[in-house]
C-alpha positions in Angstrom: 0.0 0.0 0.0 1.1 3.6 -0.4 2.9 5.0 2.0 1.9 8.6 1.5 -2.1 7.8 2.0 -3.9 9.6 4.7 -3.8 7.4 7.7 -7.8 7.3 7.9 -7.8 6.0 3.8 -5.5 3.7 4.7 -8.1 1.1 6.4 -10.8 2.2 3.4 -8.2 1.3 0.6 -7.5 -1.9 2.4 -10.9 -2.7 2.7 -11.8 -1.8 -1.3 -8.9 -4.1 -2.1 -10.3 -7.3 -0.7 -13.3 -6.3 -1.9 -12.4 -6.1 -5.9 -10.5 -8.9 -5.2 -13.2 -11.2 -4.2 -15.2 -9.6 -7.1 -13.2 -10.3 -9.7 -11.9 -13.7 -7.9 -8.6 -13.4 -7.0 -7.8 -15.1 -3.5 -6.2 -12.7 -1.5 -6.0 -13.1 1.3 -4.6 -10.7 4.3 -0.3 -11.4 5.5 2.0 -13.4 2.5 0.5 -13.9 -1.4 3.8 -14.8 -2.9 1.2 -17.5 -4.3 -0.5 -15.4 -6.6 0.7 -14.4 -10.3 1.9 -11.0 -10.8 -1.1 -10.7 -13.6 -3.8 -11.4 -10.3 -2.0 -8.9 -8.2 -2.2 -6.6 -11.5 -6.3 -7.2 -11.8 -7.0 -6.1 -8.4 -5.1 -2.8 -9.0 -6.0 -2.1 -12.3 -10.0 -2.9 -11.0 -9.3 -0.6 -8.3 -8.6 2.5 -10.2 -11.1 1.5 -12.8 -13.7 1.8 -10.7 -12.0 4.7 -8.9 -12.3 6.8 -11.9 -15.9 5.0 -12.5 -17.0 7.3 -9.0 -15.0 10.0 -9.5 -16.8 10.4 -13.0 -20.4 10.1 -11.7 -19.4 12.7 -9.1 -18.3 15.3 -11.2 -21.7 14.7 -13.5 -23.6 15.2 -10.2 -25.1 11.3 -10.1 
């Protein structure tokens, strides 16, 4: 995780992370995931911004 993110994000990043993951089902899990291909560890963070961008999108058009 980032090491410059607001201390309160931090635990809501986290949190979205797991979540995407188990959306798009990629087992991560929390501690050591040597186990999983650099391509899974690459989905969850490409998810994450996707759907970043998805919310910060909507907000600006006032949904």
């Amino acid at each position: 995780m980032a090491k410059n993110v607001v201390p309160e994000a931090r635990e809501a990043l986290s949190k979205f992370k797991y979540e995407v993951a188990n959306e798009i089902g990629v087992p991560l899990k929390q501690g050591y995931n040597g186990d999983l291909t650099s391509y899974q560890n690459g989905s969850v963070g490409g998810y994450m911004v996707k759907k970043m961008i998805e919310k910060a999108e909507q907000n600006l058009m006032g949904q």
